[in-house]
N, C-alpha and C positions, 0 to 999 in steps of 0.2 A: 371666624369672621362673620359665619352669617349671625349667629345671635346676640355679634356686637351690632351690627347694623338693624337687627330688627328690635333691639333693644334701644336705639336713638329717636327710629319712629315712634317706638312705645311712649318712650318719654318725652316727645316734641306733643304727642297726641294728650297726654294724662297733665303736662302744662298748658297747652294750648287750646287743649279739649273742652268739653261742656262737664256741667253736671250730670250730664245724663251717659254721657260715656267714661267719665273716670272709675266708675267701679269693673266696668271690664276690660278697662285698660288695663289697670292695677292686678285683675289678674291675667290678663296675657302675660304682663311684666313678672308676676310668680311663677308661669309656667313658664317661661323660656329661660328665668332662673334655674327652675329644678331643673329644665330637661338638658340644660348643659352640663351642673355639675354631675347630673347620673350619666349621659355621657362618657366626661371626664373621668371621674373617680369609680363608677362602677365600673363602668366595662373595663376601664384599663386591670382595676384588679380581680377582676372575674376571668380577662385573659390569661394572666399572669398566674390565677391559684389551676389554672386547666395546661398551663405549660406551654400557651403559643406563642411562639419567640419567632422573628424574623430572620430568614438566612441572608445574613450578608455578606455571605461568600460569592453571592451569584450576582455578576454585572446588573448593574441596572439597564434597564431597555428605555427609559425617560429619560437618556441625555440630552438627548436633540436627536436631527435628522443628519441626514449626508452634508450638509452642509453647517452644520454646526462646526467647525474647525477651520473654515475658509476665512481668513483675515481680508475683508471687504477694503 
């Protein structure tokens, strides 16, 4: 979410923008490119060749609070 939102700025900025800012717009716009899908595709498969996998045996502690099950 965030580098689709700062990828809308980019491009409101790189149409809206001047001449004199479109070429570093253009590249914030490549780097927020690369740094998602390295992100994405590296790391997930940098985790996965080092063998870290999630236990999802164990409850989550992020369901809510004590009052999460109270029909208001």
């Amino acid at each position: 979410m965030t580098s689709v939102t700062t990828l809308l700025a980019l491009i409101s900025l790189f149409v809206l923008g001047g001449d004199v800012i479109r070429g570093f717009v253009f590249a914030m716009i490549w780097g927020v490119m690369v740094g998602t899908y390295s992100s994405v595709f590296v790391a997930s498969s940098t985790l996965l060749r080092l063998g870290v996998k999630r236990d999802w045996s164990k409850p989550s502690n992020t369901d809510g609070n004590q009052f999460a099950n109270i029909d208001a």
